[in-house]
C-alpha positions as CSV (number, residue, x, y, z in Angstrom):
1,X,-32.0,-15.8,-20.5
2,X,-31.4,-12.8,-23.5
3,X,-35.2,-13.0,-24.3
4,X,-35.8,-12.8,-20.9
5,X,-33.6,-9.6,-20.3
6,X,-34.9,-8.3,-23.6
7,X,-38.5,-8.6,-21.6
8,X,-37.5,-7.0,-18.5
9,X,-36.1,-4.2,-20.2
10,X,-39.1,-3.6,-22.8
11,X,-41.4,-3.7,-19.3
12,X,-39.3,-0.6,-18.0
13,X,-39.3,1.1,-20.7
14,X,-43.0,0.9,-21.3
15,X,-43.3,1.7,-16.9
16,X,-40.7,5.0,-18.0
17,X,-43.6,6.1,-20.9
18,X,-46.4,5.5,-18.5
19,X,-44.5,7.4,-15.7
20,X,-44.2,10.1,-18.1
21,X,-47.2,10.5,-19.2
22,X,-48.7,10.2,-16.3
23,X,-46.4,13.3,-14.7
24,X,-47.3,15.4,-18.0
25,X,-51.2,15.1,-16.9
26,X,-50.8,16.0,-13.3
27,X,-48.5,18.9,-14.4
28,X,-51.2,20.0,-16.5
29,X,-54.1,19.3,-14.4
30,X,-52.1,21.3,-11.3
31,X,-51.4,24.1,-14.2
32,X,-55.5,24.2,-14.5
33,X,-56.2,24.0,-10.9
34,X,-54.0,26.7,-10.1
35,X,-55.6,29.0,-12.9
36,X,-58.8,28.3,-11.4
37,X,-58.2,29.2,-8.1
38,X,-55.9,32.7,-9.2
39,X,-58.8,33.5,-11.7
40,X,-60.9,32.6,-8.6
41,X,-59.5,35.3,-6.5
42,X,-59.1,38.3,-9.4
43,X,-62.8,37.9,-10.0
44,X,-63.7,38.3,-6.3
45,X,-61.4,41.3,-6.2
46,X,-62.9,42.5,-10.1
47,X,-66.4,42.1,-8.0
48,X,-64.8,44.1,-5.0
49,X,-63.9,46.8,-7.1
50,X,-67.2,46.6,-9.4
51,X,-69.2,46.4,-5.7
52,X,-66.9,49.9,-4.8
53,X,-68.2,52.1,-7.4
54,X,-65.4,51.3,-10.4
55,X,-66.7,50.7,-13.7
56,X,-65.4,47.0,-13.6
57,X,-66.7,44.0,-15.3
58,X,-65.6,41.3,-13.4
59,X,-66.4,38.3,-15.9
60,X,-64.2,40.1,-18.7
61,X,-61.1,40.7,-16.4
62,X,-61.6,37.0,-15.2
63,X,-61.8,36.3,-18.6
64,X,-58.4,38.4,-19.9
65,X,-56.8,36.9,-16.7
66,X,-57.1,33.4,-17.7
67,X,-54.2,33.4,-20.4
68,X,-52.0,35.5,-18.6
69,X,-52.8,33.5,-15.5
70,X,-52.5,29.9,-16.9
71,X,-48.8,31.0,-18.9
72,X,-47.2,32.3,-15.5
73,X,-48.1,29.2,-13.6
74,X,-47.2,27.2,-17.0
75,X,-43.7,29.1,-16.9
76,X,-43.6,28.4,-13.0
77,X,-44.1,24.9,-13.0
78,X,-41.6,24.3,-16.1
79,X,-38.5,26.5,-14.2
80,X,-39.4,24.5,-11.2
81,X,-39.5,21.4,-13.0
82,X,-36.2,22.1,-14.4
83,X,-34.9,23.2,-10.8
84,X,-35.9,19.8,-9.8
85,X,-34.4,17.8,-13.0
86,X,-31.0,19.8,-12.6
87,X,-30.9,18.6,-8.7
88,X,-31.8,14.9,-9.2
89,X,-29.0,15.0,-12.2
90,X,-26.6,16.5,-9.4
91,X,-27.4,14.1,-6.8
92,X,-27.5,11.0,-9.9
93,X,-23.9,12.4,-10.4
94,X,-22.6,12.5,-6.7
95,X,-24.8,9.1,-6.1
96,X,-22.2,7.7,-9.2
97,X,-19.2,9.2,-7.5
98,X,-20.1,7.7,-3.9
99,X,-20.0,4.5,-5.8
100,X,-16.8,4.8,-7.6
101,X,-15.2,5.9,-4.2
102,X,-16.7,2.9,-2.8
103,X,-15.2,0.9,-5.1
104,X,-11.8,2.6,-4.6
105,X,-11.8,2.4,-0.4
106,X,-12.6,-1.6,-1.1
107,X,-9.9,-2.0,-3.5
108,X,-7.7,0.1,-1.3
109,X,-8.9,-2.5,1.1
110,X,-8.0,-5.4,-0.5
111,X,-4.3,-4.3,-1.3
112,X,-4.1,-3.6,2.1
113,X,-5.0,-6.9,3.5
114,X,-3.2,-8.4,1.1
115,X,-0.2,-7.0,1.8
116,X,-0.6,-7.4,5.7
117,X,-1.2,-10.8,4.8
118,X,2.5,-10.5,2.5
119,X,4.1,-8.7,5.9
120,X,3.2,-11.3,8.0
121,X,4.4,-14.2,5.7
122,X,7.8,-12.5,5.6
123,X,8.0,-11.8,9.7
124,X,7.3,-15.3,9.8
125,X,10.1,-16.1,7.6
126,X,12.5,-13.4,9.2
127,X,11.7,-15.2,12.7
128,X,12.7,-18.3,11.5
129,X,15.8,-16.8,10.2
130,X,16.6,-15.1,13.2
131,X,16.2,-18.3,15.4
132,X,18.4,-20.2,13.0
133,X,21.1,-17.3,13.4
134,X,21.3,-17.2,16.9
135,X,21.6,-21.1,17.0
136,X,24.3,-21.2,14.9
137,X,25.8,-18.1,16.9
138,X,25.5,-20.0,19.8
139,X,27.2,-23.2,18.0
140,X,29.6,-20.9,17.3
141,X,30.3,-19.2,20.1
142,X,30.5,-22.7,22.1
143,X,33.4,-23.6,19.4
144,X,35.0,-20.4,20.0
145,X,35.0,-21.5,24.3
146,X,36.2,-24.5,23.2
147,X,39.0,-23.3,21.2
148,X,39.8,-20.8,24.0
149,X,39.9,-23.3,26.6
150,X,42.4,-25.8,24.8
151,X,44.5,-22.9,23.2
152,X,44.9,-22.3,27.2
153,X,45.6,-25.7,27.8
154,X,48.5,-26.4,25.2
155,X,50.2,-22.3,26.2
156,X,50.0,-23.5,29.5
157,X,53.2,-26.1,28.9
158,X,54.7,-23.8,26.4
159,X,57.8,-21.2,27.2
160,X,56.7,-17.8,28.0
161,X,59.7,-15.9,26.0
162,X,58.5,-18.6,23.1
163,X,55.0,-18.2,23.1
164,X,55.5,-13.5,23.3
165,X,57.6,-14.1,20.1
166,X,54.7,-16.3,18.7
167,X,52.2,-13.9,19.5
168,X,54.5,-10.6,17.9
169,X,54.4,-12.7,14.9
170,X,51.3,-14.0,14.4
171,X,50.0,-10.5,15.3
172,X,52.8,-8.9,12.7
173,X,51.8,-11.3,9.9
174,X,47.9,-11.4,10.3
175,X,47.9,-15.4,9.2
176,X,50.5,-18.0,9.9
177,X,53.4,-17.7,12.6
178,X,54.5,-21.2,12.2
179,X,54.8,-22.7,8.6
180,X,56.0,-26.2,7.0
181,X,59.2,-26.6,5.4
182,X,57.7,-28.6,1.8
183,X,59.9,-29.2,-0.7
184,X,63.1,-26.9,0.7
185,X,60.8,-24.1,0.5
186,X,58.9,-21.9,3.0
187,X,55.4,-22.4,2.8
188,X,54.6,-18.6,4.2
189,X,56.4,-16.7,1.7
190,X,57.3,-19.9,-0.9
191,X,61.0,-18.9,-0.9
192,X,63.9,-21.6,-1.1
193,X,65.4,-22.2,2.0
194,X,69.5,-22.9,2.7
195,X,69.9,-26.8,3.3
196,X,71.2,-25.9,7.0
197,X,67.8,-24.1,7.8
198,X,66.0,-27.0,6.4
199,X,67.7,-29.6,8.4
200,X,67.5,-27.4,11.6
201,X,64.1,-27.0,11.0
202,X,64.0,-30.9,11.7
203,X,65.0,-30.3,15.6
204,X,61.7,-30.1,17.4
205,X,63.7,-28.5,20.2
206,X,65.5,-26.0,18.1
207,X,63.5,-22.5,17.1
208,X,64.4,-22.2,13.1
209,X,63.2,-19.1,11.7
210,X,62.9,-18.3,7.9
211,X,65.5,-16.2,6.6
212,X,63.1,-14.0,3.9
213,X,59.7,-14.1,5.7
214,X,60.9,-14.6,9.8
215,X,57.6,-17.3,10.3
216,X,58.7,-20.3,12.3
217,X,59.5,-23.3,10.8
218,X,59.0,-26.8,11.3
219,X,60.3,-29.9,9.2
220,X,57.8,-32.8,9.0
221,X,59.2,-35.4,7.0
């Protein structure tokens, strides 16, 4: 495969030599052709003049024309030439920059597919998310009904006056309104209790209320 690439590239650059030679001989053979056909046209107007009474010799001005001729379209054809190098090495450059752009807007492309690709993986997974949330909201929110309806059920057989002060108190406290007695001790605020509140705490008839923290107490022994 290298000798073969070696071979490729020794036929271009023996095509580039030929090319260029070739170009050099039809530069020169337009420089002659040109020369001919100016030197053409000063003799016919040496001959005019000669023809009009001057004292012309046409074949010597063709013949001083020649040089001067063959240089100007020399020096014409090689500014032209230039011209023509200095736009093909212009258009080579913006040709190389169209590519690199190219390159660019289908890396830019990639990236963005790819990261469409990423956004739609995560909506996916935020969907899923979302469903599972408002499932377990709606879990939830049936336990909460539930709660509701038997909290109405058991106030329902409880004393008004009894069930105000429970709510002042659970509202005042933010936790517990009604506490264990364990171990003599209130289990709200963890405070030893006087034997006579702990042994009234036994009456489930009788409202006993702690003496430090003023949560309910009840006496389960």
């Amino acid at each position: 495969l290298e000798q073969q690439n070696q071979a490729v590239l020794a036929s271009m650059d023996r095509r580039a030599k030929l090319q260029l030679r070739l170009q050099e001989t039809v530069e020169g053979l337009s420089v002659a052709a040109i020369t001919y056909y100016i030197v053409g046209l000063v003799g016919y107007a040496a001959k005019g003049a000669h023809a009009g009474g001057f004292e012309v010799n046409p074949e010597l001005v063709m013949g001083i024309s020649i040089p001067i001729v063959a240089g100007v379209v020399a020096y014409g054809l090689s500014r032209f030439r230039a011209r023509i190098a200095a736009a093909e090495k212009h258009i080579s450059a913006l040709e190389d920059r169209e590519i690199v752009l190219m390159e660019h807007i289908e890396s830019a492309k990639k990236i963005i597919a790819e990261r469409e690709a990423e956004l739609k993986e995560e909506e996916g997974g935020v969907s899923d998310e979302q469903a599972m949330l408002e499932e377990r909201l709606s879990e939830v929110q049936e336990d909460l009904d539930a709660l509701l309806a038997d909290r109405g059920r058991i106030t329902s057989n409880v004393n008004p006056s009894l069930l105000l002060k429970y709510e002042r108190l659970f509202k005042n406290k933010g936790d517990f309104a009604v506490v264990q007695v364990e171990k003599d001790h209130c289990s709200g605020c963890h405070m030893k209790l006087p034997p006579q509140v702990t042994n009234d705490a036994l009456n489930p008839d009788k409202l006993v209320i702690c003496n430090f923290c003023g949560r309910m107490l009840i006496n389960i022994r």
